[in-house]
Each structure stands twice: as C-alpha cells, then as structure tokens.
Backbone as a printed PyTorch tensor [residue, N CA C, xyz], in Angstrom:
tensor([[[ -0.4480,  20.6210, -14.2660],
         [  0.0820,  19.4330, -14.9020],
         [  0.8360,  18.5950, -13.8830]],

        [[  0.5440,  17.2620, -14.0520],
         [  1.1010,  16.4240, -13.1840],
         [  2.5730,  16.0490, -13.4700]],

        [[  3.5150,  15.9330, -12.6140],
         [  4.5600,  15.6230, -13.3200],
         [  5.1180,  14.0530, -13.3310]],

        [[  5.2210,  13.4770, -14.4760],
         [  5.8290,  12.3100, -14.5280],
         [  6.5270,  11.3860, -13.3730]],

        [[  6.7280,  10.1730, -12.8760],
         [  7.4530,   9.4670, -11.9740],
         [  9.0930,   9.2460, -12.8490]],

        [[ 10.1060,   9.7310, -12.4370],
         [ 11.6450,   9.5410, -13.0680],
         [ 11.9610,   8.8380, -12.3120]],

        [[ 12.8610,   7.7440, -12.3860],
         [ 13.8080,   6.8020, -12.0290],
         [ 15.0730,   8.1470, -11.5690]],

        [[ 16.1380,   7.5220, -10.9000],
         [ 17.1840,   8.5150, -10.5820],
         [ 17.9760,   8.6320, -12.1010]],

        [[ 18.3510,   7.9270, -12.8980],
         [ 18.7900,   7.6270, -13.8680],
         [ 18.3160,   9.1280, -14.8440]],

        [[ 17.1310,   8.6140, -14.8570],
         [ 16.6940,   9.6630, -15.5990],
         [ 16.5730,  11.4380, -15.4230]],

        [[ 16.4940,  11.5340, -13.6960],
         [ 15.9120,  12.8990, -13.1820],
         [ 17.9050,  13.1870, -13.4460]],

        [[ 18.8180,  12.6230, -13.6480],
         [ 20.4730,  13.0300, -13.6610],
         [ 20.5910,  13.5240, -14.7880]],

        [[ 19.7030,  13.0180, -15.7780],
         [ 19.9710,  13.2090, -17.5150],
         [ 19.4180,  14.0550, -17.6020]],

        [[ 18.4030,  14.3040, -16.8340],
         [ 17.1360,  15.6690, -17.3500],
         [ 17.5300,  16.9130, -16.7790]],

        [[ 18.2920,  16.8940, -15.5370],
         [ 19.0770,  17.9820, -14.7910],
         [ 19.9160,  18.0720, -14.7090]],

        [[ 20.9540,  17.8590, -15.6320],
         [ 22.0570,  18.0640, -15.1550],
         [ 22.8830,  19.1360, -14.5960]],

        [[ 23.8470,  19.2920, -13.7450],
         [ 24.3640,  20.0400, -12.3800],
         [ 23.3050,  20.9230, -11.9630]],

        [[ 22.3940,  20.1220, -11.7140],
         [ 21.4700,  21.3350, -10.8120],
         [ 20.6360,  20.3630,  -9.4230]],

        [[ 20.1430,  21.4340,  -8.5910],
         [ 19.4620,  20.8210,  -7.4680],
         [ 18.5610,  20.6470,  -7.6530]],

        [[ 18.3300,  19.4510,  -6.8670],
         [ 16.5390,  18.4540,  -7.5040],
         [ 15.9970,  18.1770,  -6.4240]],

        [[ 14.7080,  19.0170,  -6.2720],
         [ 13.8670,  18.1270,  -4.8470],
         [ 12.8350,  17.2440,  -5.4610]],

        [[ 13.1850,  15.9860,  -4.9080],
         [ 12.0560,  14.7430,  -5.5440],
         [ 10.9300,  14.3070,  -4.4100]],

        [[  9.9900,  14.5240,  -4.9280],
         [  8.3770,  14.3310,  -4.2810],
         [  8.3130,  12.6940,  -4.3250]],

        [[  7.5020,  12.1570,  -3.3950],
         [  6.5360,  10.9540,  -3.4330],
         [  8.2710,   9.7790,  -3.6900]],

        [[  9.0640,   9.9310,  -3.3060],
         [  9.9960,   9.2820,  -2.9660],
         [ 10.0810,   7.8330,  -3.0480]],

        [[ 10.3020,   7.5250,  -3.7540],
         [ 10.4130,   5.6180,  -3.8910],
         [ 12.0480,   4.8790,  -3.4510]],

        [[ 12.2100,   4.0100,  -2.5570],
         [ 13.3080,   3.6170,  -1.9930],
         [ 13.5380,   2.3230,  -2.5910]],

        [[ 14.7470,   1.8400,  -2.8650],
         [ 14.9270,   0.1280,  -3.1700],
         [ 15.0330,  -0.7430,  -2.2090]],

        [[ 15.1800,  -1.9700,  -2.0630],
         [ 15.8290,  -2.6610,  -0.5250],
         [ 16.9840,  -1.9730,  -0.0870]],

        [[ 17.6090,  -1.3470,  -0.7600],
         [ 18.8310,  -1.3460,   0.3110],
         [ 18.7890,   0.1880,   0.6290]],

        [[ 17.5150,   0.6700,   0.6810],
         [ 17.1540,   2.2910,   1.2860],
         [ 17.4690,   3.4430,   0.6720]],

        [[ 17.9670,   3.3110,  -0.6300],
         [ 18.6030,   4.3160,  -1.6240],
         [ 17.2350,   4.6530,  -2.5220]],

        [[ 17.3420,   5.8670,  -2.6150],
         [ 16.0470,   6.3400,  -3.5540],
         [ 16.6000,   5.4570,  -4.9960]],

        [[ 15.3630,   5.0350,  -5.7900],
         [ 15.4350,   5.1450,  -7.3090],
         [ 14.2500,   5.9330,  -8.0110]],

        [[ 13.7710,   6.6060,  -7.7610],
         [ 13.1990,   7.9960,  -8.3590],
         [ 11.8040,   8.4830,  -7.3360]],

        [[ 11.0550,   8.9080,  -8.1740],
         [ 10.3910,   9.6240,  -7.4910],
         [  9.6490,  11.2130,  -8.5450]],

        [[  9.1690,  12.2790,  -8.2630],
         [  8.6200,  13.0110,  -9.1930],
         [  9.2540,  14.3950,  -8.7260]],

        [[  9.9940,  15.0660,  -9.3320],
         [ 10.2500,  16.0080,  -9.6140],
         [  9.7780,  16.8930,  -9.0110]],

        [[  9.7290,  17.9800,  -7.2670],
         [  9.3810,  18.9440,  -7.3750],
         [  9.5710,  20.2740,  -7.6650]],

        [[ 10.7320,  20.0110,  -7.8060],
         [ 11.6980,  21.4000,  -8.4100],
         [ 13.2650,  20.8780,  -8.4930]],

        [[ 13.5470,  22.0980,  -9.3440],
         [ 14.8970,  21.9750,  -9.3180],
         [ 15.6020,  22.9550, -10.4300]],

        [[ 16.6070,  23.6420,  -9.9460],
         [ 17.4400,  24.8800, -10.3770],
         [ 19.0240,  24.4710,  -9.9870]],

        [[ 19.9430,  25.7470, -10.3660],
         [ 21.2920,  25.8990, -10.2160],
         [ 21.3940,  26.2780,  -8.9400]],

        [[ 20.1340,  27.1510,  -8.0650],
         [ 20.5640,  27.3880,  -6.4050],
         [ 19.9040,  26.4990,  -5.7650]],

        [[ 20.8670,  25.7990,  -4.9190],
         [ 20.4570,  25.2380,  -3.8650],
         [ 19.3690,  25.7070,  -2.7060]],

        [[ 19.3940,  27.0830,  -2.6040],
         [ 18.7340,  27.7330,  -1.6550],
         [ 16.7300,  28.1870,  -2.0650]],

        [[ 17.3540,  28.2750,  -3.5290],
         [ 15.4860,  27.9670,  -3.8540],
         [ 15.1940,  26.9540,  -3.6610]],

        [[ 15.8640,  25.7940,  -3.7980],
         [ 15.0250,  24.8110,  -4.0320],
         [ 15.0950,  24.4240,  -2.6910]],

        [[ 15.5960,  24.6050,  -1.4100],
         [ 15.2230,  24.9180,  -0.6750],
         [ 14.5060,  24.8410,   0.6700]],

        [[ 14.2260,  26.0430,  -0.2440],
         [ 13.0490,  27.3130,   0.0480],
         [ 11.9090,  26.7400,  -0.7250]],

        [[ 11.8840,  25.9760,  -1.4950],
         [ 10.4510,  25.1550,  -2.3320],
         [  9.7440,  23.5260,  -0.9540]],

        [[ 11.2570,  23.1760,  -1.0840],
         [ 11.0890,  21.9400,  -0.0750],
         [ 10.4490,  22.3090,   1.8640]],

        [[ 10.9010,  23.6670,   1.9040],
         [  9.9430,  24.0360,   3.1970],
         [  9.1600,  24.0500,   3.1980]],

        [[  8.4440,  24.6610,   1.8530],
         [  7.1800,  25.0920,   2.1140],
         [  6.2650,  23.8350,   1.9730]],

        [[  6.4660,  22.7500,   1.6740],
         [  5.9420,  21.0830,   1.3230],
         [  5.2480,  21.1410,   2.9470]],

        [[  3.7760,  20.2970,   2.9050],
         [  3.5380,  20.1590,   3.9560],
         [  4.2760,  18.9130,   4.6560]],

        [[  4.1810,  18.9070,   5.6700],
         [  4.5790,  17.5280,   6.1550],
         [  3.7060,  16.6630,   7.1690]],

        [[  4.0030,  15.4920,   7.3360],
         [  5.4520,  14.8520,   6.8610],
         [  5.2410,  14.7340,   5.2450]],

        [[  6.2640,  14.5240,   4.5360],
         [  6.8900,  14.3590,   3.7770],
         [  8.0460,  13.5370,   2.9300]],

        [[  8.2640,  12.4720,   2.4790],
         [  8.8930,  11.7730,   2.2250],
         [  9.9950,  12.6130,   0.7780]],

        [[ 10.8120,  13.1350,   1.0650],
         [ 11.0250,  13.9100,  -0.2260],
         [ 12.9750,  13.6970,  -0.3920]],

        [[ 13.6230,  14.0990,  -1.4740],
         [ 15.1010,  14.0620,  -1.3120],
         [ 15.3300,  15.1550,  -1.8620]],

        [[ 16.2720,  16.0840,  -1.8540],
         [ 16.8920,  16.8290,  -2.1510],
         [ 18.6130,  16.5380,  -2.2630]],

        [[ 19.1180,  16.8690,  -3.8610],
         [ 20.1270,  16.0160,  -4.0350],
         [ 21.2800,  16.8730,  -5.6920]],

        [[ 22.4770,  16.9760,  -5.0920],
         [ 22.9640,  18.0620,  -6.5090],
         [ 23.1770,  17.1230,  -7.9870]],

        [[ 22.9540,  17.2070,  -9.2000],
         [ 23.0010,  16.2290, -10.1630],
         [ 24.2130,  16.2880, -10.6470]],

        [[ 25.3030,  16.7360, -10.2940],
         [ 26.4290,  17.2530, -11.1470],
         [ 27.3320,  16.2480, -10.2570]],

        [[ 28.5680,  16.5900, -10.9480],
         [ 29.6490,  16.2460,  -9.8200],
         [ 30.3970,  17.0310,  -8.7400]],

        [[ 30.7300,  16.4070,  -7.7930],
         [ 30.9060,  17.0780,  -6.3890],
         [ 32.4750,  16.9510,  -6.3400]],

        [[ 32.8020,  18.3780,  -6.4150],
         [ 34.4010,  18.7550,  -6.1560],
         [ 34.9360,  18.3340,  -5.2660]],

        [[ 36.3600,  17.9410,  -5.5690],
         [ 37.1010,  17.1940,  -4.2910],
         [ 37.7450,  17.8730,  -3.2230]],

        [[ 37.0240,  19.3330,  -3.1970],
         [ 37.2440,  20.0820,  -1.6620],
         [ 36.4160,  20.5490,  -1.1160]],

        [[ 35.0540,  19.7450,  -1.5270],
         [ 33.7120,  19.8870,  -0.8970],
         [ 33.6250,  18.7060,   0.2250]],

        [[ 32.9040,  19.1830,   1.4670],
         [ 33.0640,  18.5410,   2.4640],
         [ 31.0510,  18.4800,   2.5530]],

        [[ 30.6460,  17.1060,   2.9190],
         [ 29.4920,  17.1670,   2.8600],
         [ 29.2680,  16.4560,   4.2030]],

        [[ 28.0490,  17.2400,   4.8970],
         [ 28.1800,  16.8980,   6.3880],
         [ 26.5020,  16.3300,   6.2140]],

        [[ 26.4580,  15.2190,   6.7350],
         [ 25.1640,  14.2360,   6.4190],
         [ 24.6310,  14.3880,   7.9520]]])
C-alpha cells in the first residue's frame, strides 16, 4: 500500500510525540519541509533510524520528533 502525501500539519496530528521519517520530501520557498509521505515512525528514535539507513540513496528524506522538545534538551544541527 502506498502511503498518502501529508502536509507537516497533518503528519504532527497523526503522530503525535513520536519520530517521523518523511520520504519524497517537499520544501516551500523558504527551504522548510511542508510534507512529504510517511516512511516510518515510532516512540524510538533509533528505529526509525535504523529504517532511514537502510533507504537507498541519495535520498531526499527528514527525520523529525512530533512532540515537544524539553527545555534541557540541547539539539546539535
């Protein structure tokens, strides 16, 4: 089964606090994803991963947490 194209809007509502790797990646002008298709996504970061390696590449893909991010989390870009 193919999976649907979600807007970001939507893949936040459908997952909430969990990690989302998004396939086939769609960007706006100002370079920020607005959706894209769903290739996985769970409560560990480390499956999903471990899903996003195995993607051939290249690859246009995001991986991204849906929840909110605690204010003694340090995120290194």
């Amino acid at each position: 089964m193919v999976e649907p194209y979600l807007t970001m809007a939507e893949i936040e509502a459908k997952y909430p606090n969990e990690w989302v790797l998004v396939d086939k990646l769609k960007k706006g002008r100002d370079g920020f994803a607005v959706g894209g298709i769903v290739a996985a996504h769970g409560a560990e970061r480390g499956a999903v991963y471990q899903i996003a390696e195995s993607l051939p590449v290249p690859r246009d893909v995001a991986i991204f947490y849906t929840g909110p991010i605690p204010e003694d989390v340090l995120f290194v870009l």
